[in-house]
N, C-alpha and C positions, 0 to 999 in steps of 0.2 A: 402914705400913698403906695399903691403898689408900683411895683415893676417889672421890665420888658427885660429879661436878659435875649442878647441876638444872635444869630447864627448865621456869618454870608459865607454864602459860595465864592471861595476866589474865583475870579473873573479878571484876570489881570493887574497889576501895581495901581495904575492910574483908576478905573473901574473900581476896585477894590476901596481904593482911596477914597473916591468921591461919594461914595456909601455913607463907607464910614464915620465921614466930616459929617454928612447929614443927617445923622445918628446921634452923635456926640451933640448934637446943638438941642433933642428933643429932651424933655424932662423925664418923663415915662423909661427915657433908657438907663439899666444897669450896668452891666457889663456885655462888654463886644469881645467876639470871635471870631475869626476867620477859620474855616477849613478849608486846607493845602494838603497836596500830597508832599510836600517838603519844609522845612521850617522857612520861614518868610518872616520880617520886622515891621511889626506896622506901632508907632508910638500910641498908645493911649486903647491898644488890642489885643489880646492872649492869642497867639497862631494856637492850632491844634491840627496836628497830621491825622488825614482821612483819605485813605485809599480810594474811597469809593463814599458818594453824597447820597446814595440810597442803602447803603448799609447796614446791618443791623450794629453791625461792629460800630460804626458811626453813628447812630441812634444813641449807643449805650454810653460813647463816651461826650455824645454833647450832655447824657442826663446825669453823669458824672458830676459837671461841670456847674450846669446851668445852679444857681440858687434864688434867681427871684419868682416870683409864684408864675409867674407867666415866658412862655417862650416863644420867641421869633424866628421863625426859620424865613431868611432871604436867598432862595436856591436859584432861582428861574431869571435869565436875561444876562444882556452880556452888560449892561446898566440900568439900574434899575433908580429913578427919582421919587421922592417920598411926597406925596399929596398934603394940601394944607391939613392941618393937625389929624394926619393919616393914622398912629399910633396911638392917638387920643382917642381916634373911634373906636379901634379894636379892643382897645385894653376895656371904652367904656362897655361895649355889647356883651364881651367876655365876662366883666366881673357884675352886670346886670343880669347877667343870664344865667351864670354859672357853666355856662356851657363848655365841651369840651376841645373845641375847634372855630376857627374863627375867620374866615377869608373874604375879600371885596373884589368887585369888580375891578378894574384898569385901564390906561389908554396902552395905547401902541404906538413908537413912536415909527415912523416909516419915511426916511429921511426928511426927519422936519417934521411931518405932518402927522399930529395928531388923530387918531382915530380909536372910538371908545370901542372896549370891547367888554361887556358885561357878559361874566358870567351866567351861572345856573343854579336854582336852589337844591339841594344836597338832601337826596330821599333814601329811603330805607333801602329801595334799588337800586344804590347810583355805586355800582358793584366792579365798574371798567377800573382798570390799573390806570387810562389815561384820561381819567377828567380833570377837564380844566380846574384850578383853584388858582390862578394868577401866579403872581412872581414871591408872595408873602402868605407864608400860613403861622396862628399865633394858636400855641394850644397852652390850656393849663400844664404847668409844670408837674401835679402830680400824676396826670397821666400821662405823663412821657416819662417819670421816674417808675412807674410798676405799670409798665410796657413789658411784659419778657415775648417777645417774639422768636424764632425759629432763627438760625443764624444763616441768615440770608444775604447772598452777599449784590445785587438787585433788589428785592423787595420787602425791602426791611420797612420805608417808609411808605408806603402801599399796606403792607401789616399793620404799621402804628396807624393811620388814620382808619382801619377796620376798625380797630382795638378803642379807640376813641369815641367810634357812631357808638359804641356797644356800653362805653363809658358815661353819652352823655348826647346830647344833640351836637349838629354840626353845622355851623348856621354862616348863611351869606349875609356880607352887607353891601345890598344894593346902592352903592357910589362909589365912585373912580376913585380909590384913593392913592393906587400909584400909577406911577408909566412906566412902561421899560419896554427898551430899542426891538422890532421884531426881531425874531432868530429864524426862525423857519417860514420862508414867502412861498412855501409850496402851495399847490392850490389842493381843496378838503378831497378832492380825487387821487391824488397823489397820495396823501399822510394815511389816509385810512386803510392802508398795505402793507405799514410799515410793522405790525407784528409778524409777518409771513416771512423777513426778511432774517435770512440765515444768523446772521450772529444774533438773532435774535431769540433763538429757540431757549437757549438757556435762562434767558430772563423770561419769557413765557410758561414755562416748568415752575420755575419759582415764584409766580405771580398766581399759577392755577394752587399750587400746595398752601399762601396764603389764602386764598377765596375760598376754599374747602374748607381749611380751619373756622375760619369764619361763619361759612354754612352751618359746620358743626356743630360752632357756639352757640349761634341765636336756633337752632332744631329746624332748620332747613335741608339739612344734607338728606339726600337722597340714597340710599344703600343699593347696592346695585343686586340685582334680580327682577328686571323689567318684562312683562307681560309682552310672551308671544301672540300673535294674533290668529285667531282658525278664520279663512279665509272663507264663511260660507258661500252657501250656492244664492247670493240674491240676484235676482233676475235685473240682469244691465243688459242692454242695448250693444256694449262690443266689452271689449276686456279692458282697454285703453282711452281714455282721450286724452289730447294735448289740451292746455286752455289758455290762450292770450287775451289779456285783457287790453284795449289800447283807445287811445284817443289822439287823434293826431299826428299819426306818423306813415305818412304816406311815403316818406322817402324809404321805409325799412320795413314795414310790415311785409312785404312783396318777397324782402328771401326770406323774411322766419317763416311765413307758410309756407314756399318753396322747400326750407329745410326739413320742415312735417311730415308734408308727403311725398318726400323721397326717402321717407323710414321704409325698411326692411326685414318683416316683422312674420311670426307665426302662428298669428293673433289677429283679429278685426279690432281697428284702434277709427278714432275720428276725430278731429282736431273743432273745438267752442272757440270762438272768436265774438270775445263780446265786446264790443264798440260802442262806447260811453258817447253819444252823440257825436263824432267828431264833425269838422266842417271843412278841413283842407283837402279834400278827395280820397282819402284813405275811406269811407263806407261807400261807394261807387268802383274802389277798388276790388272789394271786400264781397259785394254785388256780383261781381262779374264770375270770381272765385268759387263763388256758393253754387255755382251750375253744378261744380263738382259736388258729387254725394259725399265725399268725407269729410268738406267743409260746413259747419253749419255757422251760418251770419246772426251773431243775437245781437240786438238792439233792445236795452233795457228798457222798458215804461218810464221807468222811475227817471228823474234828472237830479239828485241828490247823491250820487255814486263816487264814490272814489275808490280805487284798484282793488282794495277788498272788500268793497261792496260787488263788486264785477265778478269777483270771483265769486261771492254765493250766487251772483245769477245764474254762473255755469257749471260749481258742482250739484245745485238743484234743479240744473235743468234734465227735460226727459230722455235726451241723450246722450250725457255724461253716463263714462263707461264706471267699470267695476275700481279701476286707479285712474286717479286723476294727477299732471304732468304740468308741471310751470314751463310756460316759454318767454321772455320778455318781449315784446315788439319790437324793440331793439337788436333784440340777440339772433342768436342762431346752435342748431346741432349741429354738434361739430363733425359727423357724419350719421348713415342711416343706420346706424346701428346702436343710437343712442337708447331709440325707448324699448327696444330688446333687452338690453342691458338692463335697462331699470326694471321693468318687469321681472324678467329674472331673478334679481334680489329679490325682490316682493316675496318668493314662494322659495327662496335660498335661507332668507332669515326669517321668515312669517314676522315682519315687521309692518308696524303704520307706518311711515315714512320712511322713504328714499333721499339722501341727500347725494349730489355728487360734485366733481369736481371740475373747475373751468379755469378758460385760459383768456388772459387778458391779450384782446387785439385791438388794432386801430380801424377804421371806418374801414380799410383795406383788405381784412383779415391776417394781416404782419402782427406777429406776437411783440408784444411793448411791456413793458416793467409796469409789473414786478413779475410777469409770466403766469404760470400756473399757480396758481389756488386751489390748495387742495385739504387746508384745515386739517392739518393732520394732526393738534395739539388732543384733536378729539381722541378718547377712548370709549370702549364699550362700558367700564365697569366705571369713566368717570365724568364722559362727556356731557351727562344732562347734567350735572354739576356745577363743570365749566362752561358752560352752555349762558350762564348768568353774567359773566363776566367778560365776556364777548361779545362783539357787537353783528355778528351775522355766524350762520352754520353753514355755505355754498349754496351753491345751484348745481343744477337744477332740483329744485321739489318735488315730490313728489308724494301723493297722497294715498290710501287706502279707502274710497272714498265713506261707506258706511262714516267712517271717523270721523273724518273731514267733516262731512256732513252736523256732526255731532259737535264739533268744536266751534264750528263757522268763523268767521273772518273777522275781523273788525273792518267798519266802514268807514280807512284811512286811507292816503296815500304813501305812504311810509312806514316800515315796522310793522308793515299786517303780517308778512310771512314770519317774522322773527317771534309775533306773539302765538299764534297757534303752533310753531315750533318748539315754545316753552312748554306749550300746555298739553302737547302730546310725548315730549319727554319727559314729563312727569311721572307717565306711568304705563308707556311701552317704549320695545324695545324697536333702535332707528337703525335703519341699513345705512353702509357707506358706500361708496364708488370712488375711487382716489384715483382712478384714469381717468384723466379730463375728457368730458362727453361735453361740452355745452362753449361755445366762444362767445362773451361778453365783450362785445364790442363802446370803447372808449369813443367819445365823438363830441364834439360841442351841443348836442342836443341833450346829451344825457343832463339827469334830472341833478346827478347827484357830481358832475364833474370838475365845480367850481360853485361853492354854498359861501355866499357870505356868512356872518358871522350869526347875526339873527337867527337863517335859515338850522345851521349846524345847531345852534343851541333849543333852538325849536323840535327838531330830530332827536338831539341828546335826552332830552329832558321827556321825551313821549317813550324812549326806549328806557329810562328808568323808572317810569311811569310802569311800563308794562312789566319789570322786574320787581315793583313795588308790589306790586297784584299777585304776581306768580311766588313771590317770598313768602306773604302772608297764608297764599293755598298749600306750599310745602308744608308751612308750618305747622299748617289743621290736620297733614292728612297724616 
């Protein structure tokens, strides 16, 4: 019969303990190890000192170690409990499949109360350094033995599970087979920041030089030499438009058009306001607005629309300017100097796209954590690269619209900017703006302020989706 050799994270004496009694009682286990940054005694468990639980240095000496065909890594939770014959599952899927990785869904335990939290199946795109895989990952032993990764002292096991897809399949099994205590109650508004966050830049660095390699391997990487743009003479209607798409937001629609046209600009610009039926009084708002000539009110035909279906209503409509300009409903420019600004790149770097950068405030416009967002892990020679392994590029957007045109939207509510942002860094080159032009305003309304679990894994798995699509096109070109 095979075997499970295991690998927990210390997590304290008691914790640590309670593991590993549940361990020792299952058949499938070989030998147990604890990784400590210090020697520690545990009877019936080989300590091993590990500076760091993502390391490569760590990686090399659990594959030292391990000798049964199969490995268990128990990293994640501060106690983690084993599901009825939880290891029986893994081991059986692993040695039915041959596969090279092997993870399940889980509960949470939330003082007391259980709540399931299912993962997400693991695609050729699922390219982020923080996807979930639970509290337990089981890989064949000999890919984690002729593993040689980069010596990394952060993203060594973000490398090895590259190195793994590329070895073999990575496969979910859909049943809870463990629990372990929440660690992090923030809400999916809060957590989705947490790479911007200063000690975090070095582990960012080393997660992009993994994801490259990786690109590398499978003939995805992109070489940098990206396609400037000759900005012809096509005949638009002004040079500019802003474009909001909205439904529903009568309490905030009122300053983002406010913020439009109090731009100050050297250019004729006009702001699309396309309004997916709404019914809370935001299009009688929206009515009254359109008196003004730089407003134009679109009201789609269609009723099958979501946010980037809105937006090809407006960069194909007859008055959409020569570059087309993302505003949220929500949001606001953060003075009238923003679509100046952007323009001006346009014809500084004959780029398709404009990205810039914003600052996180409250309903109030008071700056709130994590502050400005300014993505700066991007580079010119490497950022459509990294671009895969990220889960957004900033705001504001901004389009070249010819392109735009060319690339169109997908007809979602989520992930439409981030996919036609793949697909034009593909193969031009993207302006940056790293002075905050744009305040994204936090509120109980926002879409994205508080996602249950469902909702996050439904988002996750449509952005790996659309990396799955965009890997496959690097590959051909």
């Amino acid at each position: 019969m095979d075997k499970i050799d295991c690998f927990i994270a210390y997590h304290g004496q008691e914790e640590t303990a309670n593991l590993m009694g549940q361990l020792k009682q299952q058949e499938e286990v070989g030998n147990i190890f604890i990784l400590c940054n210090s020697q520690t005694h545990f009877t019936g468990a080989t300590c091993l000192v590990a500076d760091g639980l993502y390391s490569t240095k760590t990686l090399k000496t659990i594959a030292s170690n391990t000798t049964a065909n199969y490995t268990l890594f128990l990293f994640q939770g501060k106690r983690v409990t084993l599901g009825q014959f939880a290891l029986h599952k893994l081991l059986q899927v692993a040695r039915n499949t041959k596969t090279s990785m092997v993870y399940a869904d889980y509960y949470e335990d939330t003082n007391g109360l259980l709540q399931p939290h299912p993962t997400i199946d693991y695609q050729q795109g699922s390219l982020r350094d923080d996807f979930d895989f639970g509290p337990a990952l089981l890989f064949r032993t000999s890919v984690l033995k002729t593993f040689k990764g980069h010596d990394f002292d952060y993203a060594g096991l973000y490398a090895l599970r590259l190195w793994a897809s590329r070895q073999g399949e990575v496969i979910r099994i859909p049943e809870f087979l463990f629990t372990c205590q929440e660690v992090d109650k923030r809400q999916s508004g809060e957590k989705q920041f947490d790479y911007v966050k200063a000690e975090g830049r070095k582990i960012q660095v080393e997660m992009e030089q993994a994801c490259t390699h990786h690109l590398k391997e499978i003939g995805a990487f992109l070489k940098p030499g990206f396609r400037k743009v000759a900005f012809d003479n096509h005949n638009f209607p002004v040079e500019a438009s802003v474009l909001i798409p909205v439904k529903n937001r009568v309490n905030t629609i009122q300053d983002a058009v406010g913020s439009v046209l109090k731009q100050q600009t050297t250019f004729p610009f006009n702001l699309l306001v396309v309004d997916n039926h709404s019914t809370d009084g935001t299009t009688e708002l929206l009515k009254e607005y359109a008196q003004q000539k730089k407003l134009i009110h679109i009201v789609p035909e269609r009723k099958d629309l979501g946010i980037g279906g809105c937006w090809n209503e407006g960069i194909f409509h007859p008055a959409c300017g020569k570059f087309v300009v993302q505003l949220d409903s929500d949001d606001l420019y953060a003075d009238e100097t923003t679509l100046q600004a952007i323009v001006d790149t346009f014809y500084a770097e004959d780029c398709a796209m404009v990205i810039g950068s914003y600052q996180i405030t409250n309903f109030d416009l008071e700056e709130i954590p994590p502050g400005v967002i300014t993505h700066a892990e991007w580079t010119p020679e490497n950022g459509a690269n990294n671009a895969l392994r990220i889960n957004g590029l900033g705001a504001p957007r901004a389009f070249y619209t010819p392109i735009i045109r060319e690339v169109k939207f997908p007809n979602v509510s989520y992930g439409e900017d981030y996919a036609v942002a793949l697909t034009i860094t593909r193969k031009y080159t993207i302006g940056r703006i790293y002075k905050p032009i744009y305040l994204c305003r936090r509120w109980e309304g926002n879409t994205d302020a508080a996602l249950d679990i469902e909702k996050q894994n439904k988002h996750n798995w449509y952005k790996d989706h659309i990396r799955t699509i965009e890997l496959h096109s690097r590959m051909r070109s």
